[in-house]
LUMPADREN-622655 format. One record per residue (C-alpha): x, y, z; residue in three letters; residue number from 1. Coordinates in Angstrom, 3 decimals. Layout:
N
<node c1="X" c2="Y" c3="Z" residuo="ALA" num="NUM"/>
...
//
This chain:
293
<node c1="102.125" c2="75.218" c3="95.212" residuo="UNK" num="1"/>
<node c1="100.889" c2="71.463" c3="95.388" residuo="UNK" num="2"/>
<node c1="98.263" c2="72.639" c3="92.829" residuo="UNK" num="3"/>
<node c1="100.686" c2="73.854" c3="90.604" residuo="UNK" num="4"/>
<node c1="103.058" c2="70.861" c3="91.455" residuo="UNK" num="5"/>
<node c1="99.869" c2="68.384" c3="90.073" residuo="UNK" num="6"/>
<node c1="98.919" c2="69.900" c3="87.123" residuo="UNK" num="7"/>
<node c1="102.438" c2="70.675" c3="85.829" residuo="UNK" num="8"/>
<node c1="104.823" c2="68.014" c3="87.331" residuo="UNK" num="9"/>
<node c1="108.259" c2="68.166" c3="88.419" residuo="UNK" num="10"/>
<node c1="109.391" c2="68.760" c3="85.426" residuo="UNK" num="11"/>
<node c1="107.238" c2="71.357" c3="84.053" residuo="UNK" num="12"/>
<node c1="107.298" c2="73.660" c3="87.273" residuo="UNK" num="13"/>
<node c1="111.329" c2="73.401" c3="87.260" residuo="UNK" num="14"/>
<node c1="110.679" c2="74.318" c3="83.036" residuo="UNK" num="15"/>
<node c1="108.697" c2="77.226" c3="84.358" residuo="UNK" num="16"/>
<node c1="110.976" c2="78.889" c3="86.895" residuo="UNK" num="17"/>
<node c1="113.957" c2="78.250" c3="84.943" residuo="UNK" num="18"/>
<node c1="112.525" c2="80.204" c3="81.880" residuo="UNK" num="19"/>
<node c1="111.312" c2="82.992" c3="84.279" residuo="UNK" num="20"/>
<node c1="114.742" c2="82.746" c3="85.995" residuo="UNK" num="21"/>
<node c1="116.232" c2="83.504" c3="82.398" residuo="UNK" num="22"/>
<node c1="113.804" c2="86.228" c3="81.548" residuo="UNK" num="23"/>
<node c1="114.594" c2="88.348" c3="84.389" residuo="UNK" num="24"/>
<node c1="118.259" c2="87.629" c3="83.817" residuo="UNK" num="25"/>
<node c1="118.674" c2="88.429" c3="80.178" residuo="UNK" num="26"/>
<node c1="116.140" c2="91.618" c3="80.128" residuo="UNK" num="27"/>
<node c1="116.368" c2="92.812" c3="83.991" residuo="UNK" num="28"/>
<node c1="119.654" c2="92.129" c3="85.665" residuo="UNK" num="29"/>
<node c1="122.188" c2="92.248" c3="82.820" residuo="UNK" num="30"/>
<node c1="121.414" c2="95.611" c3="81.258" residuo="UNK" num="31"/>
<node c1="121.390" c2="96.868" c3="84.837" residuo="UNK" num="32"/>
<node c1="124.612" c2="95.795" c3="85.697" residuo="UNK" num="33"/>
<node c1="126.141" c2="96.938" c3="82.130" residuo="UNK" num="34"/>
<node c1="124.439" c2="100.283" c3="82.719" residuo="UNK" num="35"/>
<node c1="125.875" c2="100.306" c3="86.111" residuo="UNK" num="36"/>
<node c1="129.737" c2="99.365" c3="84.584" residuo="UNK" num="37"/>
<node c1="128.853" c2="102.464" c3="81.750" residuo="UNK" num="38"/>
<node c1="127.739" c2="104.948" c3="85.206" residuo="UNK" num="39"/>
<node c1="131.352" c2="103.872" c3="86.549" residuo="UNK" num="40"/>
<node c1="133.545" c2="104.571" c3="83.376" residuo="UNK" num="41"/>
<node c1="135.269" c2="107.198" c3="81.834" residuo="UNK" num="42"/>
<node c1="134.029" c2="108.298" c3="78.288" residuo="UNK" num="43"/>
<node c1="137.030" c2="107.411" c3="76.111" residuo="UNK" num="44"/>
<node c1="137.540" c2="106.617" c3="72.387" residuo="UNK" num="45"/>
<node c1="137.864" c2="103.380" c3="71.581" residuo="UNK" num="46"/>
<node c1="141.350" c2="103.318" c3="71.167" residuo="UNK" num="47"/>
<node c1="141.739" c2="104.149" c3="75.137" residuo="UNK" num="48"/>
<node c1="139.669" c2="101.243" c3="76.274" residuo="UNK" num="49"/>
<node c1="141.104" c2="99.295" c3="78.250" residuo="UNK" num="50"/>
<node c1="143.898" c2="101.435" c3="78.713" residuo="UNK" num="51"/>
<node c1="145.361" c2="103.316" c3="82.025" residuo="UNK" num="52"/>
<node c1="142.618" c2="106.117" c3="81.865" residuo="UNK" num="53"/>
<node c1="139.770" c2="103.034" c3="81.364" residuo="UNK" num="54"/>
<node c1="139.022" c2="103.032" c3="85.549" residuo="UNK" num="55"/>
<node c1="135.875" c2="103.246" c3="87.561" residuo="UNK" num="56"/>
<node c1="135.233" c2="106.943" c3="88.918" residuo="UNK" num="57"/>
<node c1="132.952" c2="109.049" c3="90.139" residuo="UNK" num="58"/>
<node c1="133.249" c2="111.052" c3="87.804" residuo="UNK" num="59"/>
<node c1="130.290" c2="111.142" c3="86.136" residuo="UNK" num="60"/>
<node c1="128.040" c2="111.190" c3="88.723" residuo="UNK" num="61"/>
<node c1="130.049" c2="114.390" c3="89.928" residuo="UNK" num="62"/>
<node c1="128.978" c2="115.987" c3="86.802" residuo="UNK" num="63"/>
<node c1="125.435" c2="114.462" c3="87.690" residuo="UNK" num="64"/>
<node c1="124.957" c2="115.543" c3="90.682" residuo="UNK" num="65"/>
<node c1="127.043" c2="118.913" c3="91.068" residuo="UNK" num="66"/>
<node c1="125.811" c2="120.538" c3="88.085" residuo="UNK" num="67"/>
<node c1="123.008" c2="123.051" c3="88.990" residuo="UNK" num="68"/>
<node c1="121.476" c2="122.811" c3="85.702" residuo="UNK" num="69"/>
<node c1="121.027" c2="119.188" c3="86.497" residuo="UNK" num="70"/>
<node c1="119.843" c2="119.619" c3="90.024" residuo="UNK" num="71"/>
<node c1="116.995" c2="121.906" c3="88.913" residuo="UNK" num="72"/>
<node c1="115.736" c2="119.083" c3="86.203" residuo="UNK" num="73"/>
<node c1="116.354" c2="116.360" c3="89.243" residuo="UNK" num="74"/>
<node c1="114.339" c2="118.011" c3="91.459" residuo="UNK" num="75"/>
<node c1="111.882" c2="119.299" c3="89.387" residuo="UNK" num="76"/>
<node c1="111.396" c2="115.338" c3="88.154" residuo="UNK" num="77"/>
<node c1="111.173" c2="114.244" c3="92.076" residuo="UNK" num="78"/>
<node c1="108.033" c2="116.986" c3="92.748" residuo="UNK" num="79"/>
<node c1="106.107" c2="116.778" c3="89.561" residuo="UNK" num="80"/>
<node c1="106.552" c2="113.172" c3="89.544" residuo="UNK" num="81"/>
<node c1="105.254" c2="113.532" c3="93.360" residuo="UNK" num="82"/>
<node c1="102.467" c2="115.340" c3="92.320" residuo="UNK" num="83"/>
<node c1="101.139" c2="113.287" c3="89.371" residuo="UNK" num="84"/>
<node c1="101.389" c2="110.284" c3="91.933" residuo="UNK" num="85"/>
<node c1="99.227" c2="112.646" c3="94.491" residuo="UNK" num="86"/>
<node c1="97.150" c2="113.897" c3="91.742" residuo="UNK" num="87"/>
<node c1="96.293" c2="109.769" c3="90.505" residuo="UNK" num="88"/>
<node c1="95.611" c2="108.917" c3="94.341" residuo="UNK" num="89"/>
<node c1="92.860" c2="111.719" c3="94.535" residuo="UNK" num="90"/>
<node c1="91.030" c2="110.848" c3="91.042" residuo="UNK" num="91"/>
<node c1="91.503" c2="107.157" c3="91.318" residuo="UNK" num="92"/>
<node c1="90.643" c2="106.094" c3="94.922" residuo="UNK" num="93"/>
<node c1="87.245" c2="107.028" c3="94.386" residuo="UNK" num="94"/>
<node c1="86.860" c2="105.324" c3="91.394" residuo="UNK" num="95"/>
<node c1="88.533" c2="102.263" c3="92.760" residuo="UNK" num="96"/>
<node c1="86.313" c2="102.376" c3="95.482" residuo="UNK" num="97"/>
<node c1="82.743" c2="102.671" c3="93.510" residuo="UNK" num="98"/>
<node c1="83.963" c2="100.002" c3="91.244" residuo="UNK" num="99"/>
<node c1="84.604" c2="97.665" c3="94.043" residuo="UNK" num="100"/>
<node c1="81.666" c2="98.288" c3="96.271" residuo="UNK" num="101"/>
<node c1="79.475" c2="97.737" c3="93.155" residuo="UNK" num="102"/>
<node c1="81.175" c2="95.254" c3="91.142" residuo="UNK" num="103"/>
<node c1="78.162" c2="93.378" c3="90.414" residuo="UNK" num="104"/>
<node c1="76.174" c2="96.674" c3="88.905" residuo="UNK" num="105"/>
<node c1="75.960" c2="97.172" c3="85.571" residuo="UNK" num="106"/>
<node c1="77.086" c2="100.855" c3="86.555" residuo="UNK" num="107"/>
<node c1="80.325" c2="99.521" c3="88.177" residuo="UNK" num="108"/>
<node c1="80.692" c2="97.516" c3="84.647" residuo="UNK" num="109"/>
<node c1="80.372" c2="100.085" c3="82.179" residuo="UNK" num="110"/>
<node c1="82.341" c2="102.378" c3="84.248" residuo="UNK" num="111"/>
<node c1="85.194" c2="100.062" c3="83.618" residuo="UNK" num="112"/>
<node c1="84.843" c2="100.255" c3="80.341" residuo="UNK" num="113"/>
<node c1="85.075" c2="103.603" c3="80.238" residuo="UNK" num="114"/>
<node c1="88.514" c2="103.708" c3="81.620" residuo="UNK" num="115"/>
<node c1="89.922" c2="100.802" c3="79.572" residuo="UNK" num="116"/>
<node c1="88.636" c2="101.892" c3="76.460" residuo="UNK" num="117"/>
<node c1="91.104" c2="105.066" c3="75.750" residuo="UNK" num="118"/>
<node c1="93.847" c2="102.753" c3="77.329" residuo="UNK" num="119"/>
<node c1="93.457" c2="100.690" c3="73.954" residuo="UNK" num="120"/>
<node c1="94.641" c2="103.653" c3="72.222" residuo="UNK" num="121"/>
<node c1="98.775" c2="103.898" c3="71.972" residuo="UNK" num="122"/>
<node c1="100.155" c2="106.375" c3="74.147" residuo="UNK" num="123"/>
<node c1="101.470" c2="108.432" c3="71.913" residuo="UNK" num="124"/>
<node c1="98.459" c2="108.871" c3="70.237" residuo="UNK" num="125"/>
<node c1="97.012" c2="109.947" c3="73.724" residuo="UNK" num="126"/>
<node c1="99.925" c2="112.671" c3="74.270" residuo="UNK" num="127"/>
<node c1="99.120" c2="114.083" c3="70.595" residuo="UNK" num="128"/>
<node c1="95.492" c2="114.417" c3="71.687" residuo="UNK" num="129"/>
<node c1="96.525" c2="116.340" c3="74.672" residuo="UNK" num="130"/>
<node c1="98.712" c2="118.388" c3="72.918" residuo="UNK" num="131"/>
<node c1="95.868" c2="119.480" c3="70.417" residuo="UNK" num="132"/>
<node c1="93.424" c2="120.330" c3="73.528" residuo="UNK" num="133"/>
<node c1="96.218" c2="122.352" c3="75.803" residuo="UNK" num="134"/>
<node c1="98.251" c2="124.197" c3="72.623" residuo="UNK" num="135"/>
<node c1="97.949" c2="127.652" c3="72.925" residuo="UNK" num="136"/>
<node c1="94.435" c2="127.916" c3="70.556" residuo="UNK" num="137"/>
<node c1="93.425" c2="124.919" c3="71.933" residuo="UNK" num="138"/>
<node c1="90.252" c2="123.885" c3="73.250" residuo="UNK" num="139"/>
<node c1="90.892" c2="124.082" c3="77.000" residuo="UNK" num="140"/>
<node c1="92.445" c2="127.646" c3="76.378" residuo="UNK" num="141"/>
<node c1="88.885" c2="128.634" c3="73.805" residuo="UNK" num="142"/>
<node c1="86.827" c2="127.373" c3="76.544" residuo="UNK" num="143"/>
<node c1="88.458" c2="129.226" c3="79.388" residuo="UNK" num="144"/>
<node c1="88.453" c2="132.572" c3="77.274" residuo="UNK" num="145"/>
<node c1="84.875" c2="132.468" c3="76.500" residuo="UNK" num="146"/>
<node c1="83.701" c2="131.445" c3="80.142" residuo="UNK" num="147"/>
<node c1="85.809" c2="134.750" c3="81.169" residuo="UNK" num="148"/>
<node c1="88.334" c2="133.294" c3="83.330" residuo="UNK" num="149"/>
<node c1="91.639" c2="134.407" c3="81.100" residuo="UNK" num="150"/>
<node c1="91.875" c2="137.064" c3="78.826" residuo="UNK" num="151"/>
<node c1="94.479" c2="135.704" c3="76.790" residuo="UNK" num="152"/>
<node c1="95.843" c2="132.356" c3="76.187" residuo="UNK" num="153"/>
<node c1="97.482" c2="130.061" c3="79.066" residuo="UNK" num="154"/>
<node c1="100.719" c2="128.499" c3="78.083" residuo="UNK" num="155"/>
<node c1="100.003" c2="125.050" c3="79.585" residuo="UNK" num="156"/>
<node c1="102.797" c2="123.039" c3="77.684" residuo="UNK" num="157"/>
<node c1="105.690" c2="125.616" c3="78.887" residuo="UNK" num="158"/>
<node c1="104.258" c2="125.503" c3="82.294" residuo="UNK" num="159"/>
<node c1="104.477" c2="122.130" c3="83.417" residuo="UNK" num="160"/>
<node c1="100.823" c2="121.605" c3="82.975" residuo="UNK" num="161"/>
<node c1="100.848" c2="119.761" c3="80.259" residuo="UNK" num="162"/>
<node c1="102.823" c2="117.365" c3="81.702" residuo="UNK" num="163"/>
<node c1="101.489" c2="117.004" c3="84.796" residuo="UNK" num="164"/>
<node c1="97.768" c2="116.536" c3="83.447" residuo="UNK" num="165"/>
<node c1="98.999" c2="114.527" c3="80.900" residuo="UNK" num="166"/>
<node c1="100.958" c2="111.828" c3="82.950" residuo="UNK" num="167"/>
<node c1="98.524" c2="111.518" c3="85.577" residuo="UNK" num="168"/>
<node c1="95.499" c2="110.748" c3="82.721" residuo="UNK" num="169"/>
<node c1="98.197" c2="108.131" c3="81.281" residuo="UNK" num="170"/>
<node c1="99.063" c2="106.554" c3="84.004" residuo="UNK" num="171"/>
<node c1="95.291" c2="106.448" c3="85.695" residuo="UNK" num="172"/>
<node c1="95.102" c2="102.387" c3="85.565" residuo="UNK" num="173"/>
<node c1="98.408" c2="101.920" c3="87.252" residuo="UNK" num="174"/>
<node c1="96.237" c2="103.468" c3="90.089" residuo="UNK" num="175"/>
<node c1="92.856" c2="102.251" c3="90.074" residuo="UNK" num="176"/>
<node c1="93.999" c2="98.757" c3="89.500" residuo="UNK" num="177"/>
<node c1="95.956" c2="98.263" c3="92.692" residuo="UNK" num="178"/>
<node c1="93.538" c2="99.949" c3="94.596" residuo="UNK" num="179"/>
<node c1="90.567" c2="97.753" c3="93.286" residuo="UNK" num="180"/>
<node c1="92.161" c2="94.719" c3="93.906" residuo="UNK" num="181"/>
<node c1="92.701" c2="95.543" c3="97.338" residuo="UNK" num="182"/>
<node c1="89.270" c2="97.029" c3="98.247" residuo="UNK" num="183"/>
<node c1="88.090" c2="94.350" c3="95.998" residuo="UNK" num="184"/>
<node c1="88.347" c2="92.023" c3="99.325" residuo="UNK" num="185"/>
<node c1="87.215" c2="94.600" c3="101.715" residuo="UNK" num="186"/>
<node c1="84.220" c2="92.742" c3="103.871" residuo="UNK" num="187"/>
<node c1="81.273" c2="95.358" c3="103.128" residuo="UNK" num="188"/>
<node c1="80.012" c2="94.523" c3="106.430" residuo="UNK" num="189"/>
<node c1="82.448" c2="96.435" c3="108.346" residuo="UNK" num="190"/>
<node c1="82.017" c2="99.732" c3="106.512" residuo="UNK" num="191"/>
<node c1="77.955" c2="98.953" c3="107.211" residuo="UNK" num="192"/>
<node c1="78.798" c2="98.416" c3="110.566" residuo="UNK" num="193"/>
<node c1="81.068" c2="102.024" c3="111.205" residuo="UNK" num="194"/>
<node c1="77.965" c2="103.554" c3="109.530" residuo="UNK" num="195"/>
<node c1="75.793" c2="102.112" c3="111.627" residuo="UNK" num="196"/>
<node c1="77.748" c2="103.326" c3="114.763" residuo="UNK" num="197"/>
<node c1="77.635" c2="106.460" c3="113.360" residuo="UNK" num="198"/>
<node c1="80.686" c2="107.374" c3="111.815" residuo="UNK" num="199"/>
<node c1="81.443" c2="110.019" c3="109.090" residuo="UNK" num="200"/>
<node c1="82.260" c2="108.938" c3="105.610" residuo="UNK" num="201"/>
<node c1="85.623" c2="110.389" c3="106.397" residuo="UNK" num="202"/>
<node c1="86.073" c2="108.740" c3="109.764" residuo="UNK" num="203"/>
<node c1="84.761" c2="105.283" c3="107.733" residuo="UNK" num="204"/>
<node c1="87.879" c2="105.460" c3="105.002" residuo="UNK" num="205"/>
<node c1="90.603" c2="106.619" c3="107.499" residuo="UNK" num="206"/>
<node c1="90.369" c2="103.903" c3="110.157" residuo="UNK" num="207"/>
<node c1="88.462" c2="101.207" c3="107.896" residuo="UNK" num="208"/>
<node c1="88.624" c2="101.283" c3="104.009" residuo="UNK" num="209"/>
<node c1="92.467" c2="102.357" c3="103.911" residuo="UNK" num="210"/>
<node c1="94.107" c2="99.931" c3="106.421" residuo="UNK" num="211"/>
<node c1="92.669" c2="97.452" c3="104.493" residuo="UNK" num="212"/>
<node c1="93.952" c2="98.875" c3="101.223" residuo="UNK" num="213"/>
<node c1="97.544" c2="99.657" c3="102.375" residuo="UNK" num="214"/>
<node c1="99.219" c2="97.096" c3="99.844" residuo="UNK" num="215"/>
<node c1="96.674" c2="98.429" c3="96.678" residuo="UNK" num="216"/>
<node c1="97.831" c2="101.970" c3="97.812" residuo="UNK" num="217"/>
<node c1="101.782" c2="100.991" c3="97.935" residuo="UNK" num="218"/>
<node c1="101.632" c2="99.329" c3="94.690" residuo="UNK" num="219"/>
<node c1="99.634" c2="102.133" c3="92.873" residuo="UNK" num="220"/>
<node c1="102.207" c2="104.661" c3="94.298" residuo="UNK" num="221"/>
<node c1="105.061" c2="102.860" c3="93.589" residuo="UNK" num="222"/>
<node c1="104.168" c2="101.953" c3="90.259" residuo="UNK" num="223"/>
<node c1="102.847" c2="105.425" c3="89.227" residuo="UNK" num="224"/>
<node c1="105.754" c2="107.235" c3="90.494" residuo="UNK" num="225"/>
<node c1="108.506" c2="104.922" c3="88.445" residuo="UNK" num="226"/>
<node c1="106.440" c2="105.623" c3="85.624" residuo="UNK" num="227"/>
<node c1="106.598" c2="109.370" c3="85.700" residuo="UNK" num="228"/>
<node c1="109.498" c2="109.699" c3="86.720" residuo="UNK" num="229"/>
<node c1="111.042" c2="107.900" c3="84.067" residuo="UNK" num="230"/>
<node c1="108.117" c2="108.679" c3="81.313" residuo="UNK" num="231"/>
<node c1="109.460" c2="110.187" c3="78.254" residuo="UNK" num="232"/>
<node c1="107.414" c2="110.447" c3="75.591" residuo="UNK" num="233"/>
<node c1="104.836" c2="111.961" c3="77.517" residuo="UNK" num="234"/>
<node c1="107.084" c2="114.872" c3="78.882" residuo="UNK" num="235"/>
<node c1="108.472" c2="115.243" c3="75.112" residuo="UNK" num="236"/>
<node c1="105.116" c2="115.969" c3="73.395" residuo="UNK" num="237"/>
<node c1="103.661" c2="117.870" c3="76.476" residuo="UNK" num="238"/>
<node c1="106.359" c2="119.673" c3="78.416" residuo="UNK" num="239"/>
<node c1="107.446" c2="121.928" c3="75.400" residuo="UNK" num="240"/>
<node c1="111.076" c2="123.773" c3="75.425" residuo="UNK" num="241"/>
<node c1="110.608" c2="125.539" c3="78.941" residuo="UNK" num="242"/>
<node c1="109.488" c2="122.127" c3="80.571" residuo="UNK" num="243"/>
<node c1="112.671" c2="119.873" c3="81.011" residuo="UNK" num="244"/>
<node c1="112.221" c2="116.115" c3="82.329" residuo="UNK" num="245"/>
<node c1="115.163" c2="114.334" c3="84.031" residuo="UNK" num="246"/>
<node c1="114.532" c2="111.416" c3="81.332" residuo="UNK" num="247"/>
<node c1="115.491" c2="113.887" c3="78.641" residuo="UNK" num="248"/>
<node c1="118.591" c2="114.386" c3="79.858" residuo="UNK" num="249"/>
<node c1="119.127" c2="110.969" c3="79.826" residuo="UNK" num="250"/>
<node c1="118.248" c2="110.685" c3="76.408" residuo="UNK" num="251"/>
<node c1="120.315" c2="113.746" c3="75.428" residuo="UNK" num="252"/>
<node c1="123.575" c2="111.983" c3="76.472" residuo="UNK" num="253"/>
<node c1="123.018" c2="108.691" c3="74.564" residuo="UNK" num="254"/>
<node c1="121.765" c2="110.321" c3="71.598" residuo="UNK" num="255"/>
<node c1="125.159" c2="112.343" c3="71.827" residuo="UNK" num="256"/>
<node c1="127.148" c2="108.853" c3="71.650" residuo="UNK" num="257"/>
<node c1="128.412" c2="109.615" c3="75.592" residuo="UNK" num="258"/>
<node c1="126.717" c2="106.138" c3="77.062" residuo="UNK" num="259"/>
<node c1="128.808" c2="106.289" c3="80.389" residuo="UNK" num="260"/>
<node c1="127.274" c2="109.719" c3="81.348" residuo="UNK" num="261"/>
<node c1="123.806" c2="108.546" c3="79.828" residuo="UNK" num="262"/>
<node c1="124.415" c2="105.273" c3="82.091" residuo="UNK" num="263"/>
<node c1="125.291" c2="107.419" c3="84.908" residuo="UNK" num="264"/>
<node c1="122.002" c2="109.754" c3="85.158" residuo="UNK" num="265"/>
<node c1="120.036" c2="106.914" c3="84.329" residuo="UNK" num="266"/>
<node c1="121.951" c2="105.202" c3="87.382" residuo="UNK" num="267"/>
<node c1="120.694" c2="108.012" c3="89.441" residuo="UNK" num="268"/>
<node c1="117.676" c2="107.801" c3="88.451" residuo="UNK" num="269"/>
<node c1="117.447" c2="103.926" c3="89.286" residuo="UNK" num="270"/>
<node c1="118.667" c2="104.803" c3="92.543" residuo="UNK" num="271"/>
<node c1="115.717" c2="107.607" c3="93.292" residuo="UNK" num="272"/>
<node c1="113.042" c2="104.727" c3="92.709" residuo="UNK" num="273"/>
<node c1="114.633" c2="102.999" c3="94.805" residuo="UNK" num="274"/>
<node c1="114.689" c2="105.563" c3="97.582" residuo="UNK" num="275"/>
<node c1="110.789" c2="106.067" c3="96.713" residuo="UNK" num="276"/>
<node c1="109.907" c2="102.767" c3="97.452" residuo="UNK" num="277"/>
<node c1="111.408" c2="102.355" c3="100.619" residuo="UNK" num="278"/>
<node c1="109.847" c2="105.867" c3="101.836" residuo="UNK" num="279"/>
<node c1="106.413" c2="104.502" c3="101.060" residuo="UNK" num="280"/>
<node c1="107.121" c2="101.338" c3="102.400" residuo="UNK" num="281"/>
<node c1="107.701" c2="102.797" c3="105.352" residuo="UNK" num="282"/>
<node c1="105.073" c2="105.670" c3="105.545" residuo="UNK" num="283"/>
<node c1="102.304" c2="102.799" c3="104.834" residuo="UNK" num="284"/>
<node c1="103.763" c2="100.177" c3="107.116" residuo="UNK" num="285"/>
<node c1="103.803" c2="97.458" c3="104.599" residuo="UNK" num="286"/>
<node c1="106.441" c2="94.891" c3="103.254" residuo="UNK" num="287"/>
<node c1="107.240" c2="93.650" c3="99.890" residuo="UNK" num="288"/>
<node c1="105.204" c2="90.317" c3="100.623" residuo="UNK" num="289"/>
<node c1="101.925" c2="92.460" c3="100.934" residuo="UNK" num="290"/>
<node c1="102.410" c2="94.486" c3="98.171" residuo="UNK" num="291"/>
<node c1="103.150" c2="90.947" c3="95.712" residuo="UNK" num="292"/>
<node c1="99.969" c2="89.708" c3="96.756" residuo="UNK" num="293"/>
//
């Protein structure tokens, strides 16, 4: 803070958090709390706002939350979006890990550009590219057949597949980041010294490498999770018309002009990432101060 306090001034620090003050306001906390007043209204024409029937209900999150249509998509989007955060965990931990322990190797360098390259590509673009390889006489499916282990074509985009494999390769540096900049600052001495003392690789990550990386871990998780949970175009191109995402839903209802109920899933939806957090703040033992470093 005194750093920042001599080489901007007074005046340019209280420039700085005023404009990020404003940022956050006008992008973060007012849609949120218009969405919110949408979740808590009545669709009505426009000649009945205002009006006696303009109130705050429940309604809409009755409809929500009751419907069994919508409780299958719901919990569908809480598992798979689950499972693409376990999924990123196992494939990017070990990368993280490689790239920090050799960060000075040319190895550990073009290794990173090997996972920031595709990134440059937009996502959609990505999604399209996964649709080509998992579409029924695609190249996943021609390579299976010929190795012998299906006989006929595997509908990955109707299965969930698609998706699945799809948001966890989109959403791989959400992962790996965290986790690198926590294991970034991991003394190398103590996992010498647990191998020295004889301890399994195993043994080494449970009770030395992942204590240490508890806030990387939180933040990939977190981060991850949001993302799939409320991805959309990924779930569009990949998930196919047997292959629902909660976010479509969403999307339905404000493409069908009814913003209150479109306001009110997307509510519930808020409120689940929410809920997420706070579980995996509490699984991992950490607060929101270790996870901003």
């Amino acid at each position: 803070m005194s750093s920042a306090l001599t080489r901007f001034g007074r005046l340019g620090l209280a420039y700085i958090f005023t404009a990020t003050g404003l940022w956050l306001l006008v992008l973060m906390l007012l849609p949120l709390i218009v969405t919110i007043d949408y979740a808590f209204r009545p669709f009505l024409p426009p000649v009945d706002w205002g009006g006696p029937n303009d109130r705050y209900t429940f309604d809409n999150f009755a409809v929500v939350l009751l419907n069994k249509f919508n409780q299958t998509i719901f919990l569908k989007t809480i598992w798979a979006s689950v499972l693409v955060t376990v999924l990123s965990l196992a494939a990017c931990y070990p990368v993280a890990y490689t790239l920090a322990r050799e960060k000075r190797s040319g190895r550990a360098r073009w290794l990173a550009i090997a996972l920031i390259i595709p990134f440059l590509v937009n996502e959609l673009l990505r999604a399209f590219a996964w649709q080509l390889l998992l579409s029924y006489k695609g190249l996943f499916n021609q390579v299976l057949m010929s190795l012998g282990f299906i006989s006929e074509p595997f509908d990955f985009i109707n299965k969930n597949v698609g998706v699945i494999v799809g948001l966890v390769y989109t959403y791989l540096l959400f992962m790996i980041l965290p986790l690198y900049t926590a294991l970034e600052s991991l003394d190398p001495n103590l996992v010498d010294a647990a191998r020295d003392l004889g301890a399994p690789w195993w043994r080494i990550h449970w009770d030395v490498v992942l204590p240490h990386a508890k806030p990387g871990l939180a933040n990939g998780c977190i981060v991850t999770f949001m993302l799939a949970a409320g991805s959309f175009a990924v779930p569009q191109l990949l998930g196919g018309t047997g292959s629902l995402w909660f976010t479509q839903l969403i999307y339905n209802q404000f493409n069908a002009i009814n913003w209150n109920m479109g306001a009110a899933y997307a509510f519930c939806l808020v409120i689940l990432c929410l809920v997420f957090i706070v579980i995996v703040m509490w699984l991992l033992r950490v607060r929101l101060s270790d996870i901003a470093r």
